[in-house]
N, C-alpha and C positions, 0 to 999 in steps of 0.2 A: 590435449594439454596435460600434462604433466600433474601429478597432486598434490608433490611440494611446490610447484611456482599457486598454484591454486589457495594451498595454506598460506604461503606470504602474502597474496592479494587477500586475501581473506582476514590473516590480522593485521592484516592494514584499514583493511576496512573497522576493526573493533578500534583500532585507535583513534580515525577518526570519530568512533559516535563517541567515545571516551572525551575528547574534547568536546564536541558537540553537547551533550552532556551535561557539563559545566555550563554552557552556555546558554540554556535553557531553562536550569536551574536558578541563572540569579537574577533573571526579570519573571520566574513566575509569580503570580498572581501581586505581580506590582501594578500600584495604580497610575504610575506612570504609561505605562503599556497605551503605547496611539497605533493607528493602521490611517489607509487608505485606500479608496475603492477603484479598483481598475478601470481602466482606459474601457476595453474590449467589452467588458463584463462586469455589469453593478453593482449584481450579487457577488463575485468574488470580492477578497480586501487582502492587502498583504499589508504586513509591519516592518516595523525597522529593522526589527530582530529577524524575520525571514533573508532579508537581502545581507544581513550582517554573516550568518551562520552559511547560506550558502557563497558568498566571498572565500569566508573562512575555509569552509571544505574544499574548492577548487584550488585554492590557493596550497593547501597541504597537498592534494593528488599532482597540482603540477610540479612539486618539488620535488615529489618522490617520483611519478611516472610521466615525467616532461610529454614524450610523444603520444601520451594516448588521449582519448576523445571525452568530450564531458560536456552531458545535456543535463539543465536543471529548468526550474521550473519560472528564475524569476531573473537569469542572465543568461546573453546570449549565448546559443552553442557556439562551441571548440570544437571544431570538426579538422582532424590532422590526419586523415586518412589511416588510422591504424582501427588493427583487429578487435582493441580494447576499446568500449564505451564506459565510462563510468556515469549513470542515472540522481540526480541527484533529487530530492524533495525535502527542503531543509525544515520547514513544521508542515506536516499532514495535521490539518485541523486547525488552522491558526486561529479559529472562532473559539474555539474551542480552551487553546492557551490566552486568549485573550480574554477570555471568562471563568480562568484560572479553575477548568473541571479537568483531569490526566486523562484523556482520551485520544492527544494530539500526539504526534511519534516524529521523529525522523528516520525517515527512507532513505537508502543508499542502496545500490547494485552494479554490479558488474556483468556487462553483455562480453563475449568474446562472439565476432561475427555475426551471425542473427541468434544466439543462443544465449540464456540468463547463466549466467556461471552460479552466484549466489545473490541472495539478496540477503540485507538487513533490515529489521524493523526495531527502533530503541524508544521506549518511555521510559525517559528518566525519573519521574516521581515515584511511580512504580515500583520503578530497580524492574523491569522486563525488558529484557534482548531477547531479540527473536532473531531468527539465522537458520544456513543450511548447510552442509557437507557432505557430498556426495551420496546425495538423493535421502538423506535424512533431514529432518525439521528438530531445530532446539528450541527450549525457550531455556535461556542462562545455558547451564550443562544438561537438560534432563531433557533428553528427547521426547518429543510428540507427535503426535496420530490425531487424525481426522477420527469422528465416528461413523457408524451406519444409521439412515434412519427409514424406517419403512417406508413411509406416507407422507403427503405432503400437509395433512391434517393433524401431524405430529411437532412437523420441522422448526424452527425458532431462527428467524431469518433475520438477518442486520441490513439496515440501509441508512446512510448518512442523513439526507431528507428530502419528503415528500416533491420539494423543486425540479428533485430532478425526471419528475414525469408530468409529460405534458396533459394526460390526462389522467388526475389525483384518480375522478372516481372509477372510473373503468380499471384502471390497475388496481384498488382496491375491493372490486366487485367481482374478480376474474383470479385476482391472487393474494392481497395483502390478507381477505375474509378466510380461503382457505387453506390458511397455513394456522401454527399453534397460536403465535403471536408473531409480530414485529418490532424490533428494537430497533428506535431512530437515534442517531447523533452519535453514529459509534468511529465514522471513518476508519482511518487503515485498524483500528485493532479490534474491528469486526471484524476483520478475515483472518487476523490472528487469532481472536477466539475460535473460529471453524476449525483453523490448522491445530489449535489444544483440542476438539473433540468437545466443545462447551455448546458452540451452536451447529445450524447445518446446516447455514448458508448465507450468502451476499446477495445482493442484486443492485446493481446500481448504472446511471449512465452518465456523460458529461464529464466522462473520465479519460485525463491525458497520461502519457506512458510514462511520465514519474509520479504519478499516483499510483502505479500497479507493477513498476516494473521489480518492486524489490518485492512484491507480494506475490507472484506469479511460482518462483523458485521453491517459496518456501509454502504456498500452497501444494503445489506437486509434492514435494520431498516429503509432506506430514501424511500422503497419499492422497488428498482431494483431487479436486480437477478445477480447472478456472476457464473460461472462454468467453467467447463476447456472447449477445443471446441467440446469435442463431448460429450458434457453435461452434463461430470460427476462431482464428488464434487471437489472443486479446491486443489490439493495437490497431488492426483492421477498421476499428470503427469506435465511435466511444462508448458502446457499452460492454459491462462486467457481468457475472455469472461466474460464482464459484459457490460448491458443494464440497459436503464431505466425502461422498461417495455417489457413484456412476448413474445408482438409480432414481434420487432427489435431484442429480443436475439434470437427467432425462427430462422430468416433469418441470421443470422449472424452463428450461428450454424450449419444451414446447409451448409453453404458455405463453413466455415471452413473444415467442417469434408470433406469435395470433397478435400483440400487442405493439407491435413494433410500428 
């Protein structure tokens, strides 16, 4: 593919969170804000505002790229048989925006074929875009890099929450005890922190491909690594594993895979 057709999908995508943006701005930490709990899943909840923003966002891709693909998290896929997917996750963290803490982000990415072209990750409160460009990681304009860390006795790992493992004490007796610490309730801008070089790692399961698929791009591009836990490509299965570097994903990976 080409690098200019790649830049146009690419600020196309900034315009979208640009609106998007706006939209998430003027219900935050309103006490108007209602949800409800899924069909499938109890523990999930989506709001009004999740199904408004992802509307929104398809509605803009199908005007500008009528024939291409668009799977989201809270309306059915558009499957047109082309090479372009666009991923959509219109609030990552909707608990999160619901309890008016900036942790929660919108996710957008673009697949050509089986391959992530870029992804984006935007918290508007913040003012943080995260993004990528030919194998580089941004956050706003200023590029970033994963860290190194020796040990896993060092590493400061993010995980959303404790739910998502079926057995709390064993994973915290096998890995949660030896790591530095663990920070819970961070969702996608845990892995944005790894891709800054702040933390050194994710772990998490019960994760679907528009929860990761804009964090996959811009995890490799900051040079981490990302995979499900017993190393395969992430999508394979619902669990996540991303490091800053080859020899903390090693350890973490094997650990997992004893815990799976």
């Amino acid at each position: 593919m080409q690098k200019k057709n790649i830049l146009n999908l690419l600020s196309f995508s900034h315009y979208v969170a640009d609106i998007v943006s706006l939209e998430l701005k003027k219900g935050y930490k309103s006490i108007k804000n209602s949800f409800n709990r899924k069909s499938y899943d109890f523990r999930q909840i989506v709001s009004p505002l999740d199904l408004k923003v992802e509307k929104l966002v398809r509605k803009l891709i199908l005007e500008k790229y009528p024939s291409h693909n668009i799977i989201g998290e809270e309306i059915e896929d558009k499957n047109k048989n082309s090479n372009y997917t666009w991923i959509i996750d219109p609030i990552d963290g909707t608990k999160a925006y619901l309890s008016g803490i900036p942790v929660f982000t919108f996710l957008l990415s673009l697949k050509f074929k089986e391959k992530f072209i870029f992804g984006l990750v935007d918290q508007p409160i913040l003012k943080e875009r995260f993004w990528n460009f030919n194998n580089i990681a941004y956050l706003n304009n200023n590029i970033i890099k994963t860290k190194k860390c020796k040990k896993l006795s060092e590493a400061i790992i993010a995980i959303t929450e404790p739910e998502m493992f079926s057995s709390y004490a064993n994973f915290n007796k096998n890995l949660f005890k030896n790591t530095s610490f663990i920070r819970w309730g961070t969702d996608a801008l845990g892995y944005m922190r790894c891709a800054e070089g702040i933390i050194d790692g994710v772990v998490e399961r019960n994760i679907k491909i528009w929860d990761i698929a804009a964090i996959e791009p811009i995890i490799k591009s900051a040079g981490g690594i990302i995979s499900t836990w017993d190393g395969k490509k992430i999508g394979t299965n619902d669990t996540v594993c991303a490091a800053g570097d080859k020899k903390i994903h090693d350890v973490l990976v094997n650990t997992l895979q004893k815990l799976i």
